[in-house]
C-alpha positions in Angstrom: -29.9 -22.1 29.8 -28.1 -23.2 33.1 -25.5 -20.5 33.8 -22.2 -23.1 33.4 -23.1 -24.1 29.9 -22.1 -21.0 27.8 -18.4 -19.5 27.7 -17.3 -16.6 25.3 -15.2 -17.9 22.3 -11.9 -16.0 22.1 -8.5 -17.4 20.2 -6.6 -16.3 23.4 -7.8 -19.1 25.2 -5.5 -21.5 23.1 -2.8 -20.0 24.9 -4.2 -20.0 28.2 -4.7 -23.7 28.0 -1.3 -24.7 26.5 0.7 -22.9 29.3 -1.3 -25.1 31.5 -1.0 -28.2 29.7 2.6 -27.5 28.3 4.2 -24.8 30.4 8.0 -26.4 29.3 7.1 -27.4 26.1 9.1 -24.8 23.3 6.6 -22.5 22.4 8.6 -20.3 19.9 11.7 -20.3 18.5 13.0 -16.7 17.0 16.6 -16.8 16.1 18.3 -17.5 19.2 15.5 -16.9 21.4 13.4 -19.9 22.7 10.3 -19.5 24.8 8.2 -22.3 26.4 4.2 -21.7 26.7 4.9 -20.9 30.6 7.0 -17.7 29.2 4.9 -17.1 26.0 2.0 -16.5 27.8 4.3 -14.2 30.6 4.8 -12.1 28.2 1.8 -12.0 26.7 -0.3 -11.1 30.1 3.0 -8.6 30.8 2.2 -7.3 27.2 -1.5 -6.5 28.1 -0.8 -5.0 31.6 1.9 -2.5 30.1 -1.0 -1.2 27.0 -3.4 -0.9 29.6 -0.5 1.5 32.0 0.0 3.0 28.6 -3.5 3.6 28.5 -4.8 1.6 25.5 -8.7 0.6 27.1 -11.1 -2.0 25.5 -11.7 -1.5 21.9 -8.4 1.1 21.1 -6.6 0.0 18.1 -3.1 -1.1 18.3 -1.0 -1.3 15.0 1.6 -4.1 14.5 4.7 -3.4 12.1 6.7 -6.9 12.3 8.3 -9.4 10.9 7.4 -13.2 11.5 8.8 -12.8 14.8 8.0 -14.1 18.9 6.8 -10.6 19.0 4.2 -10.4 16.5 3.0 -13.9 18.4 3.2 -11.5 21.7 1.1 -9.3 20.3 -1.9 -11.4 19.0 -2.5 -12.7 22.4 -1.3 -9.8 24.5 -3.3 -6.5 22.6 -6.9 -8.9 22.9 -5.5 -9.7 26.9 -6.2 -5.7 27.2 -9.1 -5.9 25.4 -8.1 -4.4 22.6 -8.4 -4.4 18.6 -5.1 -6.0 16.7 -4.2 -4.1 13.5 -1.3 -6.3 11.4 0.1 -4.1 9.1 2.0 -5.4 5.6 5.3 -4.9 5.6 6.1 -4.1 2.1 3.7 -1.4 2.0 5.0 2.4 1.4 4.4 4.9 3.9 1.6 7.1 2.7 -0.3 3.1 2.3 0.8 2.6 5.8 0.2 5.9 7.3 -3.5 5.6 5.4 -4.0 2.3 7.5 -2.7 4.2 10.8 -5.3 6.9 10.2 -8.3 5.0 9.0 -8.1 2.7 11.7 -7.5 5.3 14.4 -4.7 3.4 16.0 -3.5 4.5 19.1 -0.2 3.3 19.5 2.3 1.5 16.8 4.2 -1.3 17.8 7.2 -2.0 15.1 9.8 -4.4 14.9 13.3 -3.2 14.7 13.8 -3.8 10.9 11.0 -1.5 10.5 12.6 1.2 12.6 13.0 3.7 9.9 9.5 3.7 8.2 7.7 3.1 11.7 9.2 6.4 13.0 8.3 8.5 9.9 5.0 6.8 10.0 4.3 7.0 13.4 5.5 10.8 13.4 2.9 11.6 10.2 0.4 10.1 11.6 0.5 11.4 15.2 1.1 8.1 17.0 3.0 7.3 20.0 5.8 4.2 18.6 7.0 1.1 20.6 10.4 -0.7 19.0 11.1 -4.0 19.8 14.4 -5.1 20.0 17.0 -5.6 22.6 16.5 -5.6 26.2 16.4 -2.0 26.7 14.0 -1.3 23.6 10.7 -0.1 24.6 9.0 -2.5 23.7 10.6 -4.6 26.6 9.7 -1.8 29.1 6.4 -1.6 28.3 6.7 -5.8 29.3 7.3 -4.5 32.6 5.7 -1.5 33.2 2.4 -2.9 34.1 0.6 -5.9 36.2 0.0 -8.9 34.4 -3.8 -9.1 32.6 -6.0 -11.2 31.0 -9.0 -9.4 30.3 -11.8 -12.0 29.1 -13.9 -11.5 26.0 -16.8 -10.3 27.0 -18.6 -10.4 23.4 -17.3 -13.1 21.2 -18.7 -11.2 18.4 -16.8 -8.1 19.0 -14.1 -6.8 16.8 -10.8 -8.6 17.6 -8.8 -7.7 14.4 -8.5 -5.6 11.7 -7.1 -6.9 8.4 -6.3 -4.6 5.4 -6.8 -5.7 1.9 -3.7 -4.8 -0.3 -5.5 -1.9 -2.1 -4.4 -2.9 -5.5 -7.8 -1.7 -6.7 -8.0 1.1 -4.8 -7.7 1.8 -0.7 -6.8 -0.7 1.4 -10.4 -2.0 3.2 -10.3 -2.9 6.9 -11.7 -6.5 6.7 -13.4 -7.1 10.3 -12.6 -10.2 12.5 -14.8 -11.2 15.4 -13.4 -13.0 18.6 -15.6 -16.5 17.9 -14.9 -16.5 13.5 -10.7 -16.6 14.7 -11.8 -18.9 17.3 -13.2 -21.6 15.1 -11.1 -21.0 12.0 -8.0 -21.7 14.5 -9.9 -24.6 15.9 -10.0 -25.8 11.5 -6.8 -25.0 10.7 -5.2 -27.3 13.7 -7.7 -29.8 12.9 -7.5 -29.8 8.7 -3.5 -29.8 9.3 -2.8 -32.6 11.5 -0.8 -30.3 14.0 -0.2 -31.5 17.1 2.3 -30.9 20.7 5.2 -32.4 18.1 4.4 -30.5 16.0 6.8 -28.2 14.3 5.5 -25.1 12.3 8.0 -22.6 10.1 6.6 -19.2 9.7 6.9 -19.1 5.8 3.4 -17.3 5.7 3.3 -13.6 7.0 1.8 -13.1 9.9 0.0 -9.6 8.5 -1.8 -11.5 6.1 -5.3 -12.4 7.7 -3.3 -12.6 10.8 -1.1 -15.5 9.4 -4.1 -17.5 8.4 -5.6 -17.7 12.4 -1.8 -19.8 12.5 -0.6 -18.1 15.5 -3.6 -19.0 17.5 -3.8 -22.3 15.6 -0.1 -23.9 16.7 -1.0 -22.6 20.3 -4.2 -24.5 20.4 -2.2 -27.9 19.2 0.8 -27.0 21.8 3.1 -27.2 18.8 6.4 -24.8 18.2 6.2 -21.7 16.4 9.3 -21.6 14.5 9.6 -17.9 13.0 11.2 -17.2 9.9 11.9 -13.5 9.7 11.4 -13.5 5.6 11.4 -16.1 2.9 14.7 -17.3 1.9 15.0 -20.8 0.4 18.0 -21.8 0.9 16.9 -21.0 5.0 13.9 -22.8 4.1 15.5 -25.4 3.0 18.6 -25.7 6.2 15.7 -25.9 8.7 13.3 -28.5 7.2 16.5 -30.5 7.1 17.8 -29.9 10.4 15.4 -28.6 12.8 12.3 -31.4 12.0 9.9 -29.0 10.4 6.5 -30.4 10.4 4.2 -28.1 8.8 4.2 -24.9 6.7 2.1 -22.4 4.2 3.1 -20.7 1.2 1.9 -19.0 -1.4 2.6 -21.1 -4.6 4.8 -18.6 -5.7 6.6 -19.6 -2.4 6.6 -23.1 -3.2 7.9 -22.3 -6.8 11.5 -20.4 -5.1 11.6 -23.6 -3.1 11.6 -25.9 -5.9 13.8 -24.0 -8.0 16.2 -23.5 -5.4 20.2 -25.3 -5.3 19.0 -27.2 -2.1 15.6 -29.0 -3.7 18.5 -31.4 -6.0 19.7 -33.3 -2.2 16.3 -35.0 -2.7 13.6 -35.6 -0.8 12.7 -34.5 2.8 12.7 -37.3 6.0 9.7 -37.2 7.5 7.4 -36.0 4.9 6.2 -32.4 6.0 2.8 -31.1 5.5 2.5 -28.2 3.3 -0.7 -25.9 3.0 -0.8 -23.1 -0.2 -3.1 -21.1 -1.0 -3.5 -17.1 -2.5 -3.5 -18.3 -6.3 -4.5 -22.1 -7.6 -1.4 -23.9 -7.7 -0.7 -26.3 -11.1 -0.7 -29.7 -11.4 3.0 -29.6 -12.3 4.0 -27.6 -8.8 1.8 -30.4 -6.7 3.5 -33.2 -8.7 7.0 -31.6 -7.8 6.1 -30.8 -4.5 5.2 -34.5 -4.0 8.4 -35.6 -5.3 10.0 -34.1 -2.6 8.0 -35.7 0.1 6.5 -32.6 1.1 2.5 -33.2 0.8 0.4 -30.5 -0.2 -3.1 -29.6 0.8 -4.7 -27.3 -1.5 -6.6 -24.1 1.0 -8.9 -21.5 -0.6 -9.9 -18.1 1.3 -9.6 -14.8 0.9 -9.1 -11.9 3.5 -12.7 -11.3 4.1 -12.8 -15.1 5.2 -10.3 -14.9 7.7 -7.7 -17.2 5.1 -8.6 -20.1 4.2 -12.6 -20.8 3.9 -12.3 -24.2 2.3 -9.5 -27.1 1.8 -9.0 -29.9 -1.1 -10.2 -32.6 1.8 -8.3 -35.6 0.4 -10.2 -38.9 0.5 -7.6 -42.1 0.9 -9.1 -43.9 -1.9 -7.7 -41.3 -4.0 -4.4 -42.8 -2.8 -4.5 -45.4 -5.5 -4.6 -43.5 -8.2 -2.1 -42.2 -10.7 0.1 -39.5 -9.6 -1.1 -37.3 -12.4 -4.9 -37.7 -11.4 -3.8 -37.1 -7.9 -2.4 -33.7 -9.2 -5.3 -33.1 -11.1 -7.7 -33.7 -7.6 -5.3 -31.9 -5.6 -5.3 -28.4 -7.9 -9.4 -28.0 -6.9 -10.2 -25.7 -4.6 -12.3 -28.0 -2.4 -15.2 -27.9 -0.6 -15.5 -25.5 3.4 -13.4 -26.1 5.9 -15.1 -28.2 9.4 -16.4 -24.5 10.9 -17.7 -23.0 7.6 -21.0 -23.2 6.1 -21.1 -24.9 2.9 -20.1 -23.1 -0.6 -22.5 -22.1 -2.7 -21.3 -21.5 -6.9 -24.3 -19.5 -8.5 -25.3 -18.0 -11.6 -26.1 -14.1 -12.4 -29.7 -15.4 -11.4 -28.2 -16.0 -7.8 -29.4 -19.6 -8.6 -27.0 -22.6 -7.8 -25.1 -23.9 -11.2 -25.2 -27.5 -11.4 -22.8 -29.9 -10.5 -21.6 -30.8 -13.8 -17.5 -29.1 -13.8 -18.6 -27.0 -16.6 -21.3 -24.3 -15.8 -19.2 -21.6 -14.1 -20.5 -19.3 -11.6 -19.6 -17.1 -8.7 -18.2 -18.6 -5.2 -20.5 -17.2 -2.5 -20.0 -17.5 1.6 -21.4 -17.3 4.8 -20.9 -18.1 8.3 -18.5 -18.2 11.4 -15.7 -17.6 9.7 -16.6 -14.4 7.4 -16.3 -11.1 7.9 -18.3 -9.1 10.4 -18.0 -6.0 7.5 -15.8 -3.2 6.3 -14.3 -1.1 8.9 -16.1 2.4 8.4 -17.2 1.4 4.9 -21.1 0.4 4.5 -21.0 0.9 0.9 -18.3 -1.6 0.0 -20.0 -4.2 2.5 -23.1 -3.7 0.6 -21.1 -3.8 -2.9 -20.3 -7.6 -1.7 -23.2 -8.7 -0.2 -25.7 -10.8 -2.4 -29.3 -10.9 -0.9 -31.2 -14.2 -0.6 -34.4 -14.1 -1.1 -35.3 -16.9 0.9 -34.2 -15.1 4.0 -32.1 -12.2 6.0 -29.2 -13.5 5.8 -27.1 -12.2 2.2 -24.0 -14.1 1.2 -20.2 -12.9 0.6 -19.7 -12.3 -3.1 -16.0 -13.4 -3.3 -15.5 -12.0 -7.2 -14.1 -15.8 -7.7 -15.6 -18.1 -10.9 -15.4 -21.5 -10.3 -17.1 -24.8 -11.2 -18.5 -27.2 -9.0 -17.6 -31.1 -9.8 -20.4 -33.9 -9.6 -18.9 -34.4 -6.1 -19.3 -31.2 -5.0 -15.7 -30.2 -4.7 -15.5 -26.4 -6.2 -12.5 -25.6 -8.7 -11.9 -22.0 -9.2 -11.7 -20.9 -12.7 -10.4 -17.4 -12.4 -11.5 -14.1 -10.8 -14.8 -12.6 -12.6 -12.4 -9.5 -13.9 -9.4 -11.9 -15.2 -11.6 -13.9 -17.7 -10.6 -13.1 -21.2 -13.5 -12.3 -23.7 -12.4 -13.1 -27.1 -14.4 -13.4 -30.0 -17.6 -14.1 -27.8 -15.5 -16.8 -26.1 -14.3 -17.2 -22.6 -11.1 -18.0 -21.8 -9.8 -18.5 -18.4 -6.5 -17.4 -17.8 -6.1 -20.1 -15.0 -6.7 -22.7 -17.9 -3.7 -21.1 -20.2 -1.5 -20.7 -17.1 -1.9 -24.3 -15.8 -1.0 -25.5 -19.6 2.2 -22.8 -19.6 3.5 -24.0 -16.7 3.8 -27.8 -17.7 6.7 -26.2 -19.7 9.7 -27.7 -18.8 11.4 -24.1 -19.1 8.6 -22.3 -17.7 9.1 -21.2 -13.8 5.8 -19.7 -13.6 3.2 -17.3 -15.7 0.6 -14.9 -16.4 -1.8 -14.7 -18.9 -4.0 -11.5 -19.2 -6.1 -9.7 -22.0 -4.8 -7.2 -24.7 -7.4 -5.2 -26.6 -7.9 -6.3 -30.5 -9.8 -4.9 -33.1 -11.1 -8.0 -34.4 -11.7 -10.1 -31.6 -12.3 -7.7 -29.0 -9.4 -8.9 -26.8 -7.1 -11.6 -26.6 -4.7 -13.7 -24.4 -1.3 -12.5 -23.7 1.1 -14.4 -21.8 4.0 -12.8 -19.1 6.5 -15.9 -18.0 9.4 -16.3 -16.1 12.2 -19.1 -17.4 14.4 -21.5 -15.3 17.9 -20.2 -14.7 19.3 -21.3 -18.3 16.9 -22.3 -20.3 15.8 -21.0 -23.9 12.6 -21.8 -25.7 10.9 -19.1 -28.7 7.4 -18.3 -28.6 6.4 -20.8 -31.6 7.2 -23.4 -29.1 5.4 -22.3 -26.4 2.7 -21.3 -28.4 2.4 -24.9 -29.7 2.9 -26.5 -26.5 -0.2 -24.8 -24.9 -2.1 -25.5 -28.6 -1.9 -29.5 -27.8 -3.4 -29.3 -24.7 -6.2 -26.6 -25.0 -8.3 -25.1 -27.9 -6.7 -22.7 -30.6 -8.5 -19.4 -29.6 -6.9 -19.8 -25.8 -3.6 -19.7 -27.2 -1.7 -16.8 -26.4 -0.7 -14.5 -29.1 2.4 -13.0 -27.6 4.6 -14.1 -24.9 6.3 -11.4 -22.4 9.3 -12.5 -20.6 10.6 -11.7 -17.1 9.8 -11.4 -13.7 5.9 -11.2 -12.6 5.1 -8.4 -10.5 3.8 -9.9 -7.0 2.2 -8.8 -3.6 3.9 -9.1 -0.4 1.7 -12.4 0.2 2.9 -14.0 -2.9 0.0 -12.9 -5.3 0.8 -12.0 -9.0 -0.3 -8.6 -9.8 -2.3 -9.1 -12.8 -3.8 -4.9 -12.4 0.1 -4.5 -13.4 0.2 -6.6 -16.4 -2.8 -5.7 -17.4 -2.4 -1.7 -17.5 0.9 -2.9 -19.7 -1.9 -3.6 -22.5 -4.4 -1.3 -21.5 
């Protein structure tokens, strides 16, 4: 190999490129704060200079509490500039969770936003770790910005660790998900690409950029030379001001998201001018939310991923022939999960033989990954790599067991059925609580739902349903029971019907290990 033909893959370089290309282009907008990609990346470099004259070195962890914010977008290309190992930490998580992450990571410094001020000092101070604020001018965080030489150190192993990415722990503790230089690299690279986003391009931070570091997003509008609009938490009627005014362009959402965006005051103006782009993902949205979503000119690709896969793994690609057809099959195409994104090696669906199921959108088996854009492994945790790896015989390389049961369709496209510990076994029959919840949720009254199992002593268990009702509306259980009895078979038919509120992560995710200890 001639020594110009190979280069070290490293998200970074997005930035790099786009203050070259675009150094006055808007880079970010926070508040009332505008950079262009000449200042973003500044900062950035400033950002790494001041770690290193802190004396973070190549491969120190550095610990991120912030919001959506042109911070957190600092620090994704600034801590990797020192060589050093990003560590986005939720929000929404209590302190012992946080100061659990702090420790098992070994960060060496915390860098918080100034919302966060409180629970980033008692954090910081259990765990032992020296704390930057961000904030205004004076804040520390500005300081360290200048009190260091601008740096850029280059990736010198794109298969190093570049970020760590807790799970949420709802089973357990958090696990530090590990993400190589090159897998961010290529997953921005498809999430640019699979989105359309361009240097127009206007993306609102509706996704958190904690969660597997906002999808490879941050990286992902650098690369296009877009604008990072950041949204410091989801509030619709916000939502809903700037797609009208400030030409919003793209944005990702739980479907939960999407559902407070519907249902909010500001969705009956009508529909949005020019049509925006939406990606959702975290939980398979319904029919019924796609068909609203379309209403409102707001198109919605369908993404599929998990932490491990650094978001989304696969998309619903959309073929234009499907254009034609009737806005309910549409609906019905767009709720699959899809087949792998342009960077990811194809999905595999396979039985408890480890054997492909066939392509017939009945068999149901377990979703299975590998390649550039999976995990390197569990931070300090060989056991729970191992717990997820399944061996191929044919070879060295295992797969990802992702826990998710799907079907694949004669076309190939996979469609999640539920997660292998939400099926409901009743009577020797399986019942997926996707399939209940898709039917619930064609309810005119129903906002959203959550159907989980509830011990019986005949049948072993059977389905019970937690919903949440529009603002207003009334509707008894006979009705809703009979609604989801014309569209789906007697024995998936709920036999109770719990209303309120569904318990929900800070990435939008119903809690079903809640609801289901309510029947335990």
């Amino acid at each position: 190999m001639a020594s110009f033909t190979f280069s070290q893959l490293s998200p970074t370089a997005y930035l790099e490129r786009s203050a070259r290309v675009f150094p006055e282009r808007t880079a970010i907008i926070d508040g009332d704060r505008r950079f262009t990609y000449r200042e973003f990346a500044d900062r950035s470099r400033r950002l790494a200079g001041g770690l290193a004259a802190r004396g973070i070195a190549p491969g120190d962890r550095v610990a991120a509490l912030c919001a959506n914010s042109a911070t957190m977008l600092e620090l994704h290309n600034g801590i990797p500039w020192a060589g050093a190992v990003i560590v986005p930490l939720n929000t929404r998580l209590s302190v012992a969770e946080l100061g659990y992450v702090l420790e098992h990571s070994g960060a060496s410094l915390l860098v918080a936003d100034p919302q966060f001020a409180g629970t980033a000092t008692e954090v910081a101070a259990a765990a032992g770790v020296p704390l930057v604020l961000a904030g205004d001018p004076d804040s520390g965080y500005e300081q360290l910005l200048a009190g260091g030489e601008p740096l850029a150190v280059q990736c010198a192993d794109e298969t190093g660790l570049l970020a760590l990415n807790y799970t949420s722990g709802t089973t357990g503790r958090p696990k530090g998900v590990m993400y190589a230089h090159r897998g961010a690299y290529l997953q921005s690279l498809a999430m640019a690409m699979h989105t359309g986003l361009g240097p127009g391009s206007q993306y609102l931070w509706t996704l958190p950029m904690f969660h597997c570091d906002g999808w490879c997003f941050p990286w992902a509008v650098s690369a296009a030379g877009a604008t990072h609009v950041c949204l410091p938490k989801v509030e619709p009627a916000r939502i809903w001001h700037l797609l009208r005014t400030e030409g919003i362009t793209h944005f990702s959402a739980a479907p939960t998201v999407l559902t407070m965006i519907l249902d909010a005051d500001e969705a009956a103006d009508g529909p949005v001018e020019p049509r925006v782009e939406v990606q959702t993902g975290g939980a398979p949205p319904t029919p019924t939310l796609l068909a609203r979503m379309s209403e409102l000119n707001m198109r919605v690709t369908h993404l599929y991923g998990l932490t491990e896969t650094y978001g989304p793994l696969a998309l619903n690609q959309w073929h234009p022939e499907w254009d034609e057809l009737g806005a309910d099959q549409q609906a019905e195409l767009k709720a699959r999960q899809g087949v792998g994104n342009v960077v990811a090696d194809p999905l595999r669906v396979v039985g408890d033989d480890g054997t492909d199921v066939p392509r017939d959108a009945t068999t149901v088996g377990e979703i299975v990954a590998r390649g550039n854009d999976v995990m390197l492994g569990y931070y300090r945790d060989d056991d729970a790599t191992a717990a997820v790896t399944l061996a191929d015989p044919d070879g060295e390389r295992g797969w990802f067991r992702t826990g998710d049961l799907a079907v694949v369709h004669p076309d190939g496209y996979v469609e999640i059925r539920d997660r292998s510990k939400d099926i409901i076994i009743s009577g020797g029959e399986n019942i997926s609580s996707v399939e209940v919840e898709r039917a619930l949720d064609a309810h005119p009254a129903v906002v959203e739902s959550a159907v989980v199992a509830e011990p019986h002593e005949k049948w072993g268990e059977v389905p019970v349903a937690h919903v949440t009702l529009r603002a207003g509306a009334e509707v008894d259980d006979q009705e809703l029971a009979d609604f989801v009895r014309s569209r789906l078979a007697s024995f998936k038919v709920p036999k109770r019907f719990v209303r309120g509120d569904l318990p929900k992560t800070s990435t939008g995710k119903v809690q079903k290990n809640l609801l289901r200890e309510q029947h335990s």
